[in-house]
VOGUVEX-575745 format. One record per residue (C-alpha): residue in one letter; z, y, x. Coordinates in steps of 0.1 Angstrom, whole numbers, padded with zeros to 4 digits, always signed. Last residue first. Layout:
residues N
aZYX/...
This chain:
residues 343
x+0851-1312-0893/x+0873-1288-0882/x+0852-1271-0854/x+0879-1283-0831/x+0877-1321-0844/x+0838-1323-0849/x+0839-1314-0804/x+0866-1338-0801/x+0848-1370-0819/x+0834-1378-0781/x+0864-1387-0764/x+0867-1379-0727/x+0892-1351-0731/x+0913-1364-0756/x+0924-1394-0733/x+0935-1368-0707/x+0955-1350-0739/x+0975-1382-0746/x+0978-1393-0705/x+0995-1355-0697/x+1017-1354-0728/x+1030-1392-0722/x+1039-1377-0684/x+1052-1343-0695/x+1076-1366-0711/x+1079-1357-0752/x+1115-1344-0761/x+1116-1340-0795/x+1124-1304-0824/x+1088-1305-0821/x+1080-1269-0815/x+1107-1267-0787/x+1089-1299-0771/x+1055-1284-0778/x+1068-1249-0762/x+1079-1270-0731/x+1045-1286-0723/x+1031-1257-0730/x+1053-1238-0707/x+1040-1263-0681/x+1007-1259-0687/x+1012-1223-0687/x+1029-1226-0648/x+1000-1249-0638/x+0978-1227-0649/x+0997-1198-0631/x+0993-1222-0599/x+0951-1227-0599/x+0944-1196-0611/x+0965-1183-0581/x+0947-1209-0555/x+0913-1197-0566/x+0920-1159-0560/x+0929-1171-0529/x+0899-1183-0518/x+0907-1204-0486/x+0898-1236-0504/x+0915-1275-0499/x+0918-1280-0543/x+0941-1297-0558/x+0954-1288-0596/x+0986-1283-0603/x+1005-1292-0636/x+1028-1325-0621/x+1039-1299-0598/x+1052-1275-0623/x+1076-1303-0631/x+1082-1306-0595/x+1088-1272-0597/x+1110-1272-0627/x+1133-1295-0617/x+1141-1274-0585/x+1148-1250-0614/x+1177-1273-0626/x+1203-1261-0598/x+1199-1229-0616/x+1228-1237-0643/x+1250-1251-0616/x+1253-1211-0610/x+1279-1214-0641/x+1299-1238-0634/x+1305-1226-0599/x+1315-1194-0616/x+1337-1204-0641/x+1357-1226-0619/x+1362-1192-0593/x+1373-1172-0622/x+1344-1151-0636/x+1352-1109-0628/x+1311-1104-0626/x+1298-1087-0595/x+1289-1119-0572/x+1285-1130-0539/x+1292-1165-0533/x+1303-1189-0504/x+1302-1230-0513/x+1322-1250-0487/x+1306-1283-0488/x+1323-1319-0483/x+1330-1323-0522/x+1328-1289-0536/x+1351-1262-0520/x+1353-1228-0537/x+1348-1195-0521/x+1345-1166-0535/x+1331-1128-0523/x+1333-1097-0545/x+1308-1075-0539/x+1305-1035-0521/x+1267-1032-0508/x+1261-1009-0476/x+1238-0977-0477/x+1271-0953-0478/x+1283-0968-0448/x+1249-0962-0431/x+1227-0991-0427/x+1207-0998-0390/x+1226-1033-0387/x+1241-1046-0424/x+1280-1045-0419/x+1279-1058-0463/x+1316-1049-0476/x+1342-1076-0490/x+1362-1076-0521/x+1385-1108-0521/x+1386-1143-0536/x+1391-1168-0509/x+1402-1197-0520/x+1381-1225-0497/x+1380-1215-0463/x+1362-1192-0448/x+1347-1191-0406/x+1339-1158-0388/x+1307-1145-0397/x+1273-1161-0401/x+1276-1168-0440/x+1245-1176-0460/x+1251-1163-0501/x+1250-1181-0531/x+1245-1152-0554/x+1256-1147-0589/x+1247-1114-0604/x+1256-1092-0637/x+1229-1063-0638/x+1243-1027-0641/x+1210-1011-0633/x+1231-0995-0600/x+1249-1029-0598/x+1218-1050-0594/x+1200-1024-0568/x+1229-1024-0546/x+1224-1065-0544/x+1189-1062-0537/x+1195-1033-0511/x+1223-1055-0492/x+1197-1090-0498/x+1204-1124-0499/x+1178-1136-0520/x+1175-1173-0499/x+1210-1176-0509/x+1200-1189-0541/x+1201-1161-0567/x+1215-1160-0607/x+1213-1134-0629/x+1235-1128-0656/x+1232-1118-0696/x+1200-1098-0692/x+1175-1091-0729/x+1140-1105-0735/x+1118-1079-0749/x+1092-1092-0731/x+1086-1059-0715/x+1125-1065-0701/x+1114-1100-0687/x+1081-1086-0666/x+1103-1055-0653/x+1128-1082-0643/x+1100-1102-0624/x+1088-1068-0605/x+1126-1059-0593/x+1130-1094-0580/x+1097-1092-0561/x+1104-1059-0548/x+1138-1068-0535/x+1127-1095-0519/x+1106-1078-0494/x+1068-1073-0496/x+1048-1097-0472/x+1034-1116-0498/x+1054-1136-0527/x+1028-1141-0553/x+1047-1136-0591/x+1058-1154-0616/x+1074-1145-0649/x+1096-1161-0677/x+1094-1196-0668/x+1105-1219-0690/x+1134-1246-0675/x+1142-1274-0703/x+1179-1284-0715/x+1170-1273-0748/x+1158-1238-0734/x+1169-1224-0698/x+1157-1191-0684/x+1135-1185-0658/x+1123-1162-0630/x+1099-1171-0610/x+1086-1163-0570/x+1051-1179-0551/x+1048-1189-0519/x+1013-1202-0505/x+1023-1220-0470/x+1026-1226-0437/x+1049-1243-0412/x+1030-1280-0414/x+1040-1310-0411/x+1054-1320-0441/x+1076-1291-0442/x+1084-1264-0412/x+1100-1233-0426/x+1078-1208-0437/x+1048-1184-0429/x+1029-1171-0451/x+0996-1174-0465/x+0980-1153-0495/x+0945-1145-0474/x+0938-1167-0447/x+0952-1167-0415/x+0971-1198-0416/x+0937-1213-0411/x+0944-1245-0427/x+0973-1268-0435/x+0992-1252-0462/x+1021-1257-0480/x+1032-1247-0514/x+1062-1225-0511/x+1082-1220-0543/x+1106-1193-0551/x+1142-1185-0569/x+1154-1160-0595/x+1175-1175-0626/x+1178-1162-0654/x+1211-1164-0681/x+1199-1151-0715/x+1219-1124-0738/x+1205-1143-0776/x+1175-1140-0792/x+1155-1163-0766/x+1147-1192-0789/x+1143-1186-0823/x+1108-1200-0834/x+1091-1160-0830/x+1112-1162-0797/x+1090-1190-0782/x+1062-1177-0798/x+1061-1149-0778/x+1073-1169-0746/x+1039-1189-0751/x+1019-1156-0753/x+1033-1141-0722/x+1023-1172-0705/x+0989-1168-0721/x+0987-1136-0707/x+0997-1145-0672/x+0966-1165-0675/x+0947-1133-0676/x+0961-1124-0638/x+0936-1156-0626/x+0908-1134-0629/x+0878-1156-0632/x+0844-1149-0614/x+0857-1180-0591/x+0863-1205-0618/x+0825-1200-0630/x+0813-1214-0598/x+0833-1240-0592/x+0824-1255-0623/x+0786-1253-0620/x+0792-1271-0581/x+0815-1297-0600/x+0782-1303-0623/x+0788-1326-0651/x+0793-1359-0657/x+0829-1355-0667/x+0839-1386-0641/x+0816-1362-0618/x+0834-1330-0630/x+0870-1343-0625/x+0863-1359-0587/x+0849-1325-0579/x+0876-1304-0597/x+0899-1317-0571/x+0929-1338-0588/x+0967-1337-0596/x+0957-1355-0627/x+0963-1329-0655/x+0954-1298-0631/x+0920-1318-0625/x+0915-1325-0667/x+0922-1294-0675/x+0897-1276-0651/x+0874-1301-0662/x+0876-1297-0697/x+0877-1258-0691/x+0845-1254-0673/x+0826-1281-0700/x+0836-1260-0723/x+0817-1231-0708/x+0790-1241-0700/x+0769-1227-0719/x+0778-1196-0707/x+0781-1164-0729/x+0801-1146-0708/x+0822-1170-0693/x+0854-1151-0692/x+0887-1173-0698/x+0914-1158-0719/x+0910-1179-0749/x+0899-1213-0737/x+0936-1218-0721/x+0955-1214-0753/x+0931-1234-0773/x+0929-1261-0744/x+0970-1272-0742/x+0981-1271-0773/x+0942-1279-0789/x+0950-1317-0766/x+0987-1325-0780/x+0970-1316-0817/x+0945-1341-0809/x+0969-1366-0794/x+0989-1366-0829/x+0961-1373-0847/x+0974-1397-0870/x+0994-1369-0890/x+0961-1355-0901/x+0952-1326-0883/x+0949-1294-0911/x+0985-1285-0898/x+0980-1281-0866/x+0951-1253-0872/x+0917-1254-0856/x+0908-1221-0839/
């Protein structure tokens, strides 16, 4: 492994480029391949340019059949890894010491093909289609910058097990709980009894299909949830605060003044952000194989902590885009090979 500090100063793009490969060569399993650079160039290259690995490969001159083949003996749950690595050294440079704020939310990529496949669930109609991959996070905000803590594949297991499986992934980090904050999509009686039994802070922006609110209220309210017992019900306290022409409804079991709390949940608002900037780290690919499709999105997810680790490392905000062109550009050079050997 080449270290950033033996790369002259002019080589900025280099070090941008061993940021995002070094990480990435690590915990891929080639055994012994030749090929196995070539694998990992492409695969970079197709996630950095929203592309198939086909078009990648052939502008590579290399096999696209070749690289296909080694991505599927991969197991896309050693990329998790490298997340877990990034937040590492997150902390090691002093970010994450303190109580964090998360923020719980999912993403649904959609999907036009046999929406029986495996991994595909159904969803509400977008771009044609009512189909999709979903996939949940949970992440914290550093510098202004979303970094995802955990992700995990949203099946046909209920929220509560999702949530419940992304906290266990922040605790073994070592990461400690301020507040957790939920879009209304999380609304869940056994989620919300599970928070106050672990003694978890929560902000929820909760659906309401009762009788109408107004702005003000700030009262203890009972779940009615059909087939529950009393005992089985969750206890919150429920505000509402008017914002512009909306009449915004939380759950929540901190004691935050109304102002407080809408301030506060504005704090997840930015994780939309963050999927587009997850986005701009996905490769394309049409295949059913959905152990294909999750290599393809964790990447996507370490890229993007890369991207924000480098920032963090930096002490300066690069744009994922003038990250993205340096390390293409790295790609197709031909000193890169002398570089990474340290010559």
């Amino acid at each position: 492994m080449t270290s950033y500090s033996s790369i002259p100063r002019r080589y900025d793009k280099a070090k941008a480029y061993l940021n995002f490969k070094e990480p990435i060569s690590s915990f891929f399993e080639f055994k012994g391949s030749r090929k196995s650079d070539d694998t990992i160039r492409t695969l970079l290259l197709a996630s950095l340019d929203n592309s198939y690995i086909e078009g990648c490969a052939q502008s590579l001159r290399i096999s696209g059949q070749t690289v296909r083949n080694h991505l599927k003996q991969q197991n896309p749950q050693r990329l998790l890894q490298v997340n877990q690595q990034t937040i590492e050294e997150m902390k090691r440079k002093g970010a994450l010491s303190k109580p964090l704020t998360l923020a719980v939310d999912w993403h649904d990529i959609m999907y036009y093909g046999d929406f029986k496949a495996k991994g595909v669930v159904g969803t509400q109609r977008k771009n044609g289609s009512n189909h999709a991959y979903r996939f949940a996070t949970i992440s914290v905000l550093v510098n202004g910058q979303r970094l995802t803590l955990a992700v995990a594949p949203m099946l046909s297991r209920c929220i509560l097990w999702h949530v419940k499986h992304l906290l266990k992934n922040v605790f073994e980090l070592g990461i400690t709980v301020k507040l957790v904050l939920f879009d209304r999509g999380c609304f869940s009686t056994d989620l919300m009894r599970y928070l106050d039994d672990a003694g978890i802070k929560y902000i929820m922006h909760i659906p309401w299909h009762k009788d109408p609110l107004k702005a003000g209220v700030d009262t203890m309210y009972m779940t009615t949830t059909h087939k529950k017992a009393g005992f089985e019900q969750a206890t919150f306290r429920l505000v509402t605060l008017r914002q512009k022409d909306k009449l915004l409804i939380f759950a929540t079991n901190t004691s935050f003044k109304p102002r407080r709390l809408r301030k506060t949940f504005r704090k997840r608002w930015g994780i939309e952000t963050s999927y587009r900037m997850i986005g701009m780290f996905l490769a394309k690919t049409t295949s059913k194989l959905y152990r294909l499709r999750l290599l393809y999105f964790f990447l996507a997810v370490v890229l993007y902590n890369l991207w924000v680790l480098w920032n963090f490392r930096c002490r300066r905000i690069v744009s994922a885009y003038g990250l993205k062109h340096a390390v293409r550009l790295c790609l197709v050079l031909s000193w890169l090979p002398d570089l990474e050997s340290g010559g």
